[in-house]
N, CA and C atoms as an extended XYZ file, in Angstrom:
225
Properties=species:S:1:pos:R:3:atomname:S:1:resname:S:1:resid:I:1 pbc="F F F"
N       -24.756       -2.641       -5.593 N   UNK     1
C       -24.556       -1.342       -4.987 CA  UNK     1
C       -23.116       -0.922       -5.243 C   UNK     1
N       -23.193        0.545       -5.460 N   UNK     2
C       -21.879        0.955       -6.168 CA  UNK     2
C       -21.083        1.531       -4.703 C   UNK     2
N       -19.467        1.269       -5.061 N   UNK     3
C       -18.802        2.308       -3.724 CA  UNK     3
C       -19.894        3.741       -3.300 C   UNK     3
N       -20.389        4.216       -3.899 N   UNK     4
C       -20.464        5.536       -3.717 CA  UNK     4
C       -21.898        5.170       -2.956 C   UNK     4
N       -22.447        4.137       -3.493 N   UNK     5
C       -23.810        4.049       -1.989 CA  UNK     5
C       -23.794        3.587       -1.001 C   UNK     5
N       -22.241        2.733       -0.458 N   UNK     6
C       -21.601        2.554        0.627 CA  UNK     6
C       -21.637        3.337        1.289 C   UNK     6
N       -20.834        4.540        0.430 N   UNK     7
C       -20.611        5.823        1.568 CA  UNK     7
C       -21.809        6.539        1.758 C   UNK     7
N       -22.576        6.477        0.787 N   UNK     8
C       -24.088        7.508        1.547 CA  UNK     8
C       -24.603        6.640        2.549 C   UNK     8
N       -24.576        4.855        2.620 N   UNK     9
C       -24.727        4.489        4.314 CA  UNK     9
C       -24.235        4.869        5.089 C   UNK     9
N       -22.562        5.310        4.786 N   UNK    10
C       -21.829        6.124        6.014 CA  UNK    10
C       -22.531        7.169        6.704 C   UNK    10
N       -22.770        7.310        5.577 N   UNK    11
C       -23.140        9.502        5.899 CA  UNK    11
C       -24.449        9.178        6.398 C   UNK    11
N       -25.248        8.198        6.110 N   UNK    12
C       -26.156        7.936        6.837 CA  UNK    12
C       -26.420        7.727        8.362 C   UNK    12
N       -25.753        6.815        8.512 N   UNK    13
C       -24.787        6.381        9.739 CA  UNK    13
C       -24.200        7.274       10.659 C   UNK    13
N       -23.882        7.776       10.411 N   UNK    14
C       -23.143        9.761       10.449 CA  UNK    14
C       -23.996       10.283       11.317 C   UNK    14
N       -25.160       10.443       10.572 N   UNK    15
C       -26.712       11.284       11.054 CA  UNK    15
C       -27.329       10.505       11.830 C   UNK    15
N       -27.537        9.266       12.100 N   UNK    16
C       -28.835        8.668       12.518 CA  UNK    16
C       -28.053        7.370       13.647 C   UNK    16
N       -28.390        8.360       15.122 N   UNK    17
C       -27.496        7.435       16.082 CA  UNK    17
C       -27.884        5.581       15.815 C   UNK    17
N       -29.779        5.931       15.704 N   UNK    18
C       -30.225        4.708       15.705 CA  UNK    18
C       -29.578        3.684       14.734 C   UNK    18
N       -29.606        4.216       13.550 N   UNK    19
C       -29.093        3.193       12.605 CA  UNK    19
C       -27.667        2.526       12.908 C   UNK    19
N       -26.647        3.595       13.640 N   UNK    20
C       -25.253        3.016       13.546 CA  UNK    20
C       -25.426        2.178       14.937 C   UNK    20
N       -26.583        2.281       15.715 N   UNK    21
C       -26.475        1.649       16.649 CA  UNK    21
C       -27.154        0.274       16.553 C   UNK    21
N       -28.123        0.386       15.597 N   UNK    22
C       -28.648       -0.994       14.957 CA  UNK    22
C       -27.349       -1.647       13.982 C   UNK    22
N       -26.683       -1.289       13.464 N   UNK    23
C       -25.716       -1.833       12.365 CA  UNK    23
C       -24.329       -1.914       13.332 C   UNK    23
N       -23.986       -1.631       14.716 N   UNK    24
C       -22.981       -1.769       15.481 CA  UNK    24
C       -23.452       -2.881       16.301 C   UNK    24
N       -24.585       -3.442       16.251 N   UNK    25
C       -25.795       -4.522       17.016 CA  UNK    25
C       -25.580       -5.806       16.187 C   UNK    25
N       -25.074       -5.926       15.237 N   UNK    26
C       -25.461       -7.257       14.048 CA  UNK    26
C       -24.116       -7.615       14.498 C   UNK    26
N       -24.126       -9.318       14.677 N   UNK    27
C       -23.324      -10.474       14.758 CA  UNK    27
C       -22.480      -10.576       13.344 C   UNK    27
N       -23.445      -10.286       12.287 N   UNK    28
C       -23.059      -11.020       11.333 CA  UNK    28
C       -23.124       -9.696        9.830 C   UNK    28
N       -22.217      -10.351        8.649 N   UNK    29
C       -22.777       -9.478        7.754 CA  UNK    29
C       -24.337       -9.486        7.189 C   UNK    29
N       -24.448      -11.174        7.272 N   UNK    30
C       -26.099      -11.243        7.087 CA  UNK    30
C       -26.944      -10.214        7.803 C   UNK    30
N       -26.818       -9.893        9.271 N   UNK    31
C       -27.511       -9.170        9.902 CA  UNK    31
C       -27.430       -8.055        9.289 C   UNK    31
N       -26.026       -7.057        9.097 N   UNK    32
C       -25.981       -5.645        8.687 CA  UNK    32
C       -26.393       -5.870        7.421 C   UNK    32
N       -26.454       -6.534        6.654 N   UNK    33
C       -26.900       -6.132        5.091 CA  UNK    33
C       -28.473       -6.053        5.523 C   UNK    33
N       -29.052       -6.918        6.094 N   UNK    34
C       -30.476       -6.825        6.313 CA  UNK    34
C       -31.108       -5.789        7.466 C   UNK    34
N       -30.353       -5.040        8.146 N   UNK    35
C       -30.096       -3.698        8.784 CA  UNK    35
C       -30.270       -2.533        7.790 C   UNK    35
N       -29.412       -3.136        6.504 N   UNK    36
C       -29.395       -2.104        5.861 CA  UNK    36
C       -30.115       -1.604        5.071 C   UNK    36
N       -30.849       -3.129        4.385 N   UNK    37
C       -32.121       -2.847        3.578 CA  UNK    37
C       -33.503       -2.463        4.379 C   UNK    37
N       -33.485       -2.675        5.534 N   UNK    38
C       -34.608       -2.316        6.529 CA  UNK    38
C       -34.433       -0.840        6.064 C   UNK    38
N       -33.577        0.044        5.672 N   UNK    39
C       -33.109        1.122        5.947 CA  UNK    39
C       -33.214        1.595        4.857 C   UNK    39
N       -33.400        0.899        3.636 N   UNK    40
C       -33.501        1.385        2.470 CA  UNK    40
C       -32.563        1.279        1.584 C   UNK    40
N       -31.270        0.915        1.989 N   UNK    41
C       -30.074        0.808        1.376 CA  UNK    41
C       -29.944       -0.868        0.790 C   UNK    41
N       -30.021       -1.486       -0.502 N   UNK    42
C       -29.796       -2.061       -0.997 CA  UNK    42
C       -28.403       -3.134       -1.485 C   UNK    42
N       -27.823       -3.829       -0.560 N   UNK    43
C       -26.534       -4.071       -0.758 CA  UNK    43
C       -26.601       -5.261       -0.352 C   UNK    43
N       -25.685       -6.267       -0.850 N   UNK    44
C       -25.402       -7.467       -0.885 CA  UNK    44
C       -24.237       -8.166       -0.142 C   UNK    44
N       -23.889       -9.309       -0.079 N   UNK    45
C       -22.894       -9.551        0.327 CA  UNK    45
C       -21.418       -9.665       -0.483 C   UNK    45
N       -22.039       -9.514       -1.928 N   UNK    46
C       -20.991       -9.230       -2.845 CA  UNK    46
C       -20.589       -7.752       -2.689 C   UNK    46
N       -21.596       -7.004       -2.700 N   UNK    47
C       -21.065       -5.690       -3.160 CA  UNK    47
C       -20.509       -5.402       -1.323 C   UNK    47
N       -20.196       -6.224       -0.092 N   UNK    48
C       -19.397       -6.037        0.817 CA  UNK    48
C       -17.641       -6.116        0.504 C   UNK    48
N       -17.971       -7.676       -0.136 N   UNK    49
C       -16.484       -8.371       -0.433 CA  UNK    49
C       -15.727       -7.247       -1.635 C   UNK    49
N       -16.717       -6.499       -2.407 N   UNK    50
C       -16.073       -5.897       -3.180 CA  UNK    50
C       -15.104       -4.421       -3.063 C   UNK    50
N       -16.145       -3.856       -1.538 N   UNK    51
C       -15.531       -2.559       -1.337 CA  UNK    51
C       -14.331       -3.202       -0.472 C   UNK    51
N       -14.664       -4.335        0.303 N   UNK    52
C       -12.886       -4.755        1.233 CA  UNK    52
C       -12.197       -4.694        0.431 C   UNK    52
N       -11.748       -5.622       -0.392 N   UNK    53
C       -11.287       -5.640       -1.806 CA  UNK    53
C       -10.582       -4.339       -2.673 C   UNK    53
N       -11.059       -3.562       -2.826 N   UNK    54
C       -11.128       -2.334       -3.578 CA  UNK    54
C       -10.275       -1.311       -1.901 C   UNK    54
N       -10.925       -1.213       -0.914 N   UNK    55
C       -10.416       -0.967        0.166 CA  UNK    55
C        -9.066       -1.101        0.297 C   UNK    55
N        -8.505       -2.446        0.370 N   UNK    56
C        -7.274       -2.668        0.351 CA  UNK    56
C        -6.207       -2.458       -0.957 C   UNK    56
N        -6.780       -2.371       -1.688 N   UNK    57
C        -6.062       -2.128       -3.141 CA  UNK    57
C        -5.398       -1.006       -2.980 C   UNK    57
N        -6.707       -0.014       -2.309 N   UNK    58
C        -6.421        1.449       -2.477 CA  UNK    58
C        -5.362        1.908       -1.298 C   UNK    58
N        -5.604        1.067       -0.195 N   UNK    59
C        -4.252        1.298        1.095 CA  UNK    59
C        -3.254        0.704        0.390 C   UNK    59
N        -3.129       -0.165        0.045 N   UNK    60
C        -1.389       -1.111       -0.635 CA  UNK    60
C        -0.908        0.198       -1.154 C   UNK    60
N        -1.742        0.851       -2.561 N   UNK    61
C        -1.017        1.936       -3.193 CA  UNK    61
C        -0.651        3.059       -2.574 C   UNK    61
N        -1.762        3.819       -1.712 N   UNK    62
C        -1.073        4.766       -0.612 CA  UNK    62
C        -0.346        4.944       -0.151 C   UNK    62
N         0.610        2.878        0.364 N   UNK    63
C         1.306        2.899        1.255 CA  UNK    63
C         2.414        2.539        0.543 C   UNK    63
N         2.106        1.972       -0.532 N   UNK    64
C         3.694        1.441       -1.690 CA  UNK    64
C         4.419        2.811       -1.954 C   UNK    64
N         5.686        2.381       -2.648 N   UNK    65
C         6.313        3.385       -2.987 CA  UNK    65
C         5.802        4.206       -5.167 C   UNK    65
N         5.382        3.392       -5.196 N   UNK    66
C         4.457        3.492       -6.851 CA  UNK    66
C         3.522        4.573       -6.188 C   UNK    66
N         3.684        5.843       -6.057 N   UNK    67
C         2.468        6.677       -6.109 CA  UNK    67
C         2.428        7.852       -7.550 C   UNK    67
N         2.968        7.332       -8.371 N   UNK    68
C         2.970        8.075       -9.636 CA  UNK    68
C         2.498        7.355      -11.048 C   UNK    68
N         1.739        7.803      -11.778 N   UNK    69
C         1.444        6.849      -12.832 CA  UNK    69
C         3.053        6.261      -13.423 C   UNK    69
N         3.291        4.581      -14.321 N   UNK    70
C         4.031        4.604      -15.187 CA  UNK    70
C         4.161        5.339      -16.205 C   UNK    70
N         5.306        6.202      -16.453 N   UNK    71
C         5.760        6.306      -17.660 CA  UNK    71
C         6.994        5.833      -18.407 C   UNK    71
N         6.432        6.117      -19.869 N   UNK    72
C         7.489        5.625      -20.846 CA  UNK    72
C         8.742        6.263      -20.939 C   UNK    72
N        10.204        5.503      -20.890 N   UNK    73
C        11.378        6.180      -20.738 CA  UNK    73
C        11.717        6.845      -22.245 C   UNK    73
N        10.976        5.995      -22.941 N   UNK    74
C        11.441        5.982      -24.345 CA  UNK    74
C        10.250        7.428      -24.853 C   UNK    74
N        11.079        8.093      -26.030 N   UNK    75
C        10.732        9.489      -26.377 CA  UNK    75
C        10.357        8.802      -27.729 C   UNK    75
């Protein structure tokens, strides 16, 4: 499962008290991934570790002072 079907669980989640209240109910990630496929949403425990992952990458840079691509000094 790609970032972008993460977030349509959000938006799912968003809409449907039941679901965020079934997926705010799970102990475990085992539970919410299998919350989630009850639900139709297809996701693993890899593709969890991957959006944390990717998650934090994307706060470090937000929060570093590097918010501009490198460029070359040399002409």
């Amino acid at each position: 499962m790609s970032r972008n079907a993460l977030q349509r669980l959000v938006n799912a989640c968003e809409r449907s008290p039941s679901l965020r209240q079934s997926l705010k109910a799970c102990s475990s990630s085992e539970e919410w991934i299998e919350v989630a496929r009850n639900h139709g949403f297809l996701i693993t425990a890899k593709d969890l570790e991957s959006d944390d992952k990717e998650s934090q990458l994307s706060h470090w840079f937000e929060q570093s002072r590097i918010s501009q691509p490198f460029r070359s000094t040399h002409r």
